[in-house]
C-alpha positions, 0 to 999 in steps of 0.5 A, spaced: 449 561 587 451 555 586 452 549 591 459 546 592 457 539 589 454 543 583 461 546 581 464 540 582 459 537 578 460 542 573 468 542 573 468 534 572 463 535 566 468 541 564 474 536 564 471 530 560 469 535 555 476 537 554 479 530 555 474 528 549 476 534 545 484 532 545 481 525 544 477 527 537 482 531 535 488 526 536 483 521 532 482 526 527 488 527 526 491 519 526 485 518 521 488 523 517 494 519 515 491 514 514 487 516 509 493 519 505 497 512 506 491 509 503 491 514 497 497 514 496 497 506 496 491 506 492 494 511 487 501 506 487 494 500 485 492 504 480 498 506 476 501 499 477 495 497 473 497 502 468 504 499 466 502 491 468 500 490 460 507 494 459 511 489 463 508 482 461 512 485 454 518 486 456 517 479 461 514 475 454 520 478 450 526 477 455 524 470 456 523 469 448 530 472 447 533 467 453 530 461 449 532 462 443 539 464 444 539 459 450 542 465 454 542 463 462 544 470 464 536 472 463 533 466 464 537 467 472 535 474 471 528 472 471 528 467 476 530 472 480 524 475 480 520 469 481 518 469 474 520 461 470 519 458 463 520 452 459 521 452 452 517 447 448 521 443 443 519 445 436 514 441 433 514 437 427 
C-alpha cells in the first residue's frame, strides 16, 4: 500500500505532466502557424523574384515613355511609388 505522502507525491507528478502536456501541445500547435506564416512568406520571396526582371522592364519603359514625351502624369505615377529618374540631355 501506498503511503499518504507517496500519493500526494505521485498526484502532483501527475499534474505536472499534464500541465507539461497542454503546454507542448500549445507550443506545437503556435509553432505550426508560424512555420506556415514563414512558408508562405518565403513562398511570396521566391515568386516576387521570379517577376523582379519583368517589373525593372515596365519600370525602365514607363520611365523611357515620360522622358521622351515629357509626359508628368508618369513620371508622378512613378514617384509615387518611390521610383525617380532624370533625363540626361542628348549628347553632341
Amino acid at each position: 500500500m501506498l503511503t499518504q505522502s507517496q500519493v500526494r507525491l505521485l498526484t502532483i507528478l501527475s499534474a505536472l505532466a499534464l500541465v507539461l502536456t497542454l503546454t507542448d501541445i500549445v507550443m506545437f500547435s503556435s509553432n505550426q502557424k508560424s512555420q506556415n506564416e514563414f512558408n508562405n512568406r518565403n513562398q511570396y520571396i521566391q515568386q516576387s523574384q521570379q517577376l523582379e526582371p519583368i517589373y525593372q522592364s515596365v519600370i525602365r519603359t514607363l520611365a523611357e515613355l515620360s522622358a521622351k514625351s515629357n509626359d508628368e502624369q508618369i513620371k508622378s505615377l512613378l514617384a509615387a511609388q518611390g521610383i525617380n529618374f532624370t533625363v540626361n540631355a542628348p549628347q553632341k
